[in-house]
C-alpha positions, 0 to 999 in steps of 0.5 A: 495492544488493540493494533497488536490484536487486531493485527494478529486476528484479523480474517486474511483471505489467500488475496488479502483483507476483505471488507466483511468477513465471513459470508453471509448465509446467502454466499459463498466462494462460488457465488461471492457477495458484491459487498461481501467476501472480495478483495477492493483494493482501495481497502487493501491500500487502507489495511497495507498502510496500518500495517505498515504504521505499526510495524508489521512489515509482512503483512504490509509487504503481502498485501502490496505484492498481492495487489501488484499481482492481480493488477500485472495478471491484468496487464498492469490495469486495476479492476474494481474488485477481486475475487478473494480466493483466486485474484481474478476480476470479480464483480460478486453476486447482488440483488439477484444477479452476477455484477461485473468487475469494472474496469480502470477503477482509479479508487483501485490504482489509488489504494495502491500508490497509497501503499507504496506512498505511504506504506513503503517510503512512509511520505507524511505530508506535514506543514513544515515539510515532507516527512518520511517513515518508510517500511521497506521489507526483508530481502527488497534491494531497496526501492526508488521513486523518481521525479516526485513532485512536492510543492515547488520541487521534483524529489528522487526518494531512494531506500536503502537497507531493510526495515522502518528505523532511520539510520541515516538520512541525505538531502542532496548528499548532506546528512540530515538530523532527521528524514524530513524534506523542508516545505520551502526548497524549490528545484530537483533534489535528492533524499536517500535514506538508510534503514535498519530492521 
């Protein structure tokens, strides 16, 4: 019930989910606060994920394809922060002056491969193996990764249909009982899952 209501009332800005929100006294949309009213994307990756945890798949899928937005309207470079209203590289207002927005920010690339590792093909990394709880939404033609390495193996990973209940799942055209990749293969192999909403 809590999940469910802070889902459904969290503030969203036209970019996504900011780290504090309203502005403080002293900022605004023009003159936006460092810490303040803008979008980081290392926490974008973190609210995508919940939300794809708990089912809301199109606030999942919003914030990831908000994130990919800003990133390929930079020619596929992550910035440090964005403005939360126009998606442009904004560093935000502090102790007096205007910071840049910094430039090859990894924390940024890395809050996004946590939306798609985690978020979109659900990878739980456990003692016993890889399992896989994935959100793929409405409408996507499926979604791919290829030549994941995970322990001693290269996994290609295909999702197929739309949703978060596992219908089916293969291991190197076998069908599984459950999605689960096992800790102890060694080699390339092969997982496709199919998927019902």
């Amino acid at each position: 019930a809590q999940t469910r209501r802070i889902l459904q009332t969290v503030h969203l800005q036209p970019k996504g989910i900011v780290c504090v929100w309203p502005h403080f006294a002293r900022f605004s949309d023009e003159r936006p606060g460092r810490h303040n009213v803008l979008v980081w994307p290392m926490a974008s990756g973190m609210w995508a994920h919940a939300a794809a945890r708990a089912g809301a798949i199109g606030l999942f899928e919003k914030e990831l394809a908000t994130v990919a937005a800003m990133a390929n309207a930079s020619q596929g470079i992550f910035y440090e922060i964005y403005h939360s209203v126009t998606g442009q590289p904004e560093g935000g207002w502090q102790v007096g002056r205007r910071w840049t927005s910094c430039i090859h920010q990894t924390w940024s690339a890395t809050g996004y491969l946590r939306m798609v590792f985690h978020g979109l093909f659900g990878l739980d990394f456990e003692r016993e193996g890889l399992r896989l709880a994935p959100s793929l939404p409405r409408g996507w033609a499926g979604a791919q990764l290829t030549r994941l390495p995970y322990r001693l193996m290269t996994l290609d990973v295909r999702l197929r249909g739309e949703g978060r209940r596992v219908a089916r799942c293969e291991l190197d055209g076998k069908r599984q009982g459950s999605a689960r990749v096992p800790a102890h293969l060694t080699g390339h192999h092969q997982v496709v899952l199919d998927l019902k909403a």
